[in-house]
Phi, psi and omega in degrees: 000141193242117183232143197240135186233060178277104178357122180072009164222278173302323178212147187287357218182142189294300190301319181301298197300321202277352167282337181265341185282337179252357137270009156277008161059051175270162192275338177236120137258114189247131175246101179310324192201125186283107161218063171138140198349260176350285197311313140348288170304291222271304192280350162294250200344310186274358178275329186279326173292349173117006149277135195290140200220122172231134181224153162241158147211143191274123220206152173249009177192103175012259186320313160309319192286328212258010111312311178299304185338290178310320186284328180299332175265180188290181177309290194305001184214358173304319136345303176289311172335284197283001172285325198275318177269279271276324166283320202252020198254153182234326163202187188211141197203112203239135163273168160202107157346028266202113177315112172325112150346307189259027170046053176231101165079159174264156181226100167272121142314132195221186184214124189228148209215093172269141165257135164246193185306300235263332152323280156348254167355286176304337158265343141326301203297358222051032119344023184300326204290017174226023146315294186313346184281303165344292194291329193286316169269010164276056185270325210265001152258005190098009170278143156228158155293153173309299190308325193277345174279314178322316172285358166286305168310296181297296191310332197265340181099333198284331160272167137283152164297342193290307180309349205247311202288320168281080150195333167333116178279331187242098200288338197266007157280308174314299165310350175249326203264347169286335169260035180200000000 
């Protein structure tokens, strides 16, 4: 069973609906868009009760989204945050849109983030900026970087370079691993 809730018909508010959604005892919470604090608290709350939480927010990265999170809430309780996703957060799968080479249809790049112990660790520790060193030696859990998909793409024909380099977190690392 499926119950669907739309903002401004149904619930004033994303934190309202996931406050009324967790007295339904459901096994999936899908939050179309984390865009403010409350709403933020209430899907933390509800992954720490034993809910599966799939939520978006517009972030270009694994170390971006578990930031924006953190920064939404104040200084006095950003500790706790990150103490709270170091446990109940399990990945981050970040997109990026980019018009097909042959200027037909779109290809998303992603960046995808399993968490493990040392992840974990770097987001307690505050250590986000050395996620990405994670995700680059996670391949064989299934992580990639924003850049290796992008060069996955662009080698496949399916980006331009032009296209991979503007979307590129390191581009002059990029730009080198495409011509060689």
């Amino acid at each position: 069973i499926v119950t669907h809730r739309e903002l401004n018909i149904d619930t004033p508010s994303f934190a309202h609906a996931l406050r009324q959604a967790l007295r339904q005892d459901p096994d999936v919470i899908l939050v179309g868009e984390m865009r403010d604090l409350e709403t933020m608290e209430a899907a933390i709350t509800a992954s720490e009760t034993g809910h599966l939480v799939f939520a978006t927010l517009h972030t270009n990265s694994a170390a971006q989204t578990i930031n924006r999170i953190v920064d939404a809430f104040p200084v006095t309780q950003q500790e706790q945050v990150r103490m709270q996703l170091s446990v109940t957060l399990a990945a981050v799968i970040s997109q990026q849109l980019l018009g097909h080479a042959s200027g037909k249809g779109r290809v998303a790049a992603y960046e995808i983030m399993i968490m493990t112990p040392a992840i974990s660790n770097l987001i307690r520790e505050r250590k986000t900026n050395r996620i990405l060193s994670s995700i680059q030696t996670g391949t064989k859990l299934g992580m990639i970087s924003m850049d290796q998909s992008l060069l996955n793409l662009y080698n496949a024909g399916k980006i331009t370079g032009e296209d991979a380099l503007a979307r590129a977190a390191n581009v002059e690392e990029l730009r080198q691993r495409m011509l060689g």
